[in-house]
C-alpha positions as CSV (number, residue, x, y, z in Angstrom):
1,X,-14.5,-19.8,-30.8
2,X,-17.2,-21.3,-29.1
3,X,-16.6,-24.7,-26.7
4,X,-18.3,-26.7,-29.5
5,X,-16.2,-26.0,-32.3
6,X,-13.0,-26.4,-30.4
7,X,-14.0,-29.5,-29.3
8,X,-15.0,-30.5,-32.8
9,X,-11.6,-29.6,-33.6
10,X,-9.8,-31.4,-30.5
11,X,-12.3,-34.4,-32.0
12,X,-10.9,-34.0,-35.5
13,X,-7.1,-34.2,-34.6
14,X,-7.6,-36.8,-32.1
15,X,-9.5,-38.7,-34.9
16,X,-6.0,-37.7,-37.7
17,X,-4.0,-38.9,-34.5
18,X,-5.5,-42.1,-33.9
19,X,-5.5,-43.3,-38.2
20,X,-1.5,-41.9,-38.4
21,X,-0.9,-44.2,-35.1
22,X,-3.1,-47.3,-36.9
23,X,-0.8,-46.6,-39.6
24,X,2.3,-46.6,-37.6
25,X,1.3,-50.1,-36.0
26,X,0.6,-51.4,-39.9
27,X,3.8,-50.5,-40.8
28,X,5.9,-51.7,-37.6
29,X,3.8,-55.2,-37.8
30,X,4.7,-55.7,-41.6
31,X,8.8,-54.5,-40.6
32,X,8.3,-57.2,-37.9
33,X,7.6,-59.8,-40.4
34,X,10.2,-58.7,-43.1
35,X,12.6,-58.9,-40.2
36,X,12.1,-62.0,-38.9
37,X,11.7,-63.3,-42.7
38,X,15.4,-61.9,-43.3
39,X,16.1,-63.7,-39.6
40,X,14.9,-67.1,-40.8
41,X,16.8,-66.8,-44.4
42,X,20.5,-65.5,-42.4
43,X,20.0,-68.5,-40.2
44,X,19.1,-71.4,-43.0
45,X,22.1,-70.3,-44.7
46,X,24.5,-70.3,-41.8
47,X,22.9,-73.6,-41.3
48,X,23.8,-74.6,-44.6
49,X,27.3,-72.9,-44.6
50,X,27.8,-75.5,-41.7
51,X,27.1,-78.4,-43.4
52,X,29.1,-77.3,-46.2
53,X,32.1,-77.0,-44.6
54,X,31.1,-80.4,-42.0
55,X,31.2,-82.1,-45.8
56,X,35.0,-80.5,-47.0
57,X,35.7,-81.7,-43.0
58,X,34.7,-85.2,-43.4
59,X,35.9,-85.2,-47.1
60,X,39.8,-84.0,-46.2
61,X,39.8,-86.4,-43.5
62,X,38.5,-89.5,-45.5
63,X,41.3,-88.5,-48.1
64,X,43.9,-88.4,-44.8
65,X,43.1,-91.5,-44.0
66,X,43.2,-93.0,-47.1
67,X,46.4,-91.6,-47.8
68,X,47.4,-93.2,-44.5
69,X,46.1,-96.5,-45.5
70,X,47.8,-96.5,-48.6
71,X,51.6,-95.2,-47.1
72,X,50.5,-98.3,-43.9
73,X,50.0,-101.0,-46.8
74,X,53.0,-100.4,-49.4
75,X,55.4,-100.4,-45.7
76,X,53.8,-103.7,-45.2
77,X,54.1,-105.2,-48.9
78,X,58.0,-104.2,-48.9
79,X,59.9,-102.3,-51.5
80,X,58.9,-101.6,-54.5
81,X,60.6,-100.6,-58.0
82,X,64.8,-101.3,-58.3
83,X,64.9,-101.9,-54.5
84,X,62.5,-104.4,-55.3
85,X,64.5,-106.1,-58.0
86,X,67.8,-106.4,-56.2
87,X,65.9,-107.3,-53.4
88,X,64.8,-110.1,-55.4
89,X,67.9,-111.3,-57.1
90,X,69.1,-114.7,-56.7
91,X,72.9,-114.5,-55.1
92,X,74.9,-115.8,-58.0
93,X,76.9,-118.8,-57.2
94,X,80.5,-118.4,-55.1
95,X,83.4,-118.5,-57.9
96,X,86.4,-119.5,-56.8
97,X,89.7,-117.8,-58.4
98,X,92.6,-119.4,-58.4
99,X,95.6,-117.5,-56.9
């Protein structure tokens, strides 16, 4: 083989080399993107998980403090129900018995 034609051939495979690494970068860059797509998505739905549960947070502890405003008030309004009732009763009137 002559010098020429092997470096026509050394040409050639260099040239094969050079598109297969072109198409190597193509399809790292586009795995690049797709990754730091799925990145972005994990991250708005942790971010939304968060606020999710900050909501049920905030929610059990409104109920908790209701509940506690509710137990603080009937303490402070006095018994209710029977208690209530013979709490209320008039004393009846001394009767006297004769011995």
């Amino acid at each position: 083989m002559s010098a020429k034609a092997l470096l026509a051939t050394k040409r050639a495979e260099l040239t094969a080399l050079r598109t297969e690494i072109a198409q190597l970068r193509a399809t790292i860059k586009a795995e690049r993107a797709v990754n730091k797509e799925t990145r972005a998505a994990i991250k708005a739905e942790k971010a939304a998980a968060r606020e999710v549960k900050a909501a049920a947070r905030a929610e059990k502890k409104a109920a908790r403090i209701a509940k506690m405003e509710a137990k603080l008030l009937a303490l402070k309004t006095g018994p209710v129900g029977t208690a209530a009732r013979k709490a209320a009763r008039k004393p009846s009137k001394v009767k006297v018995m004769k011995a």
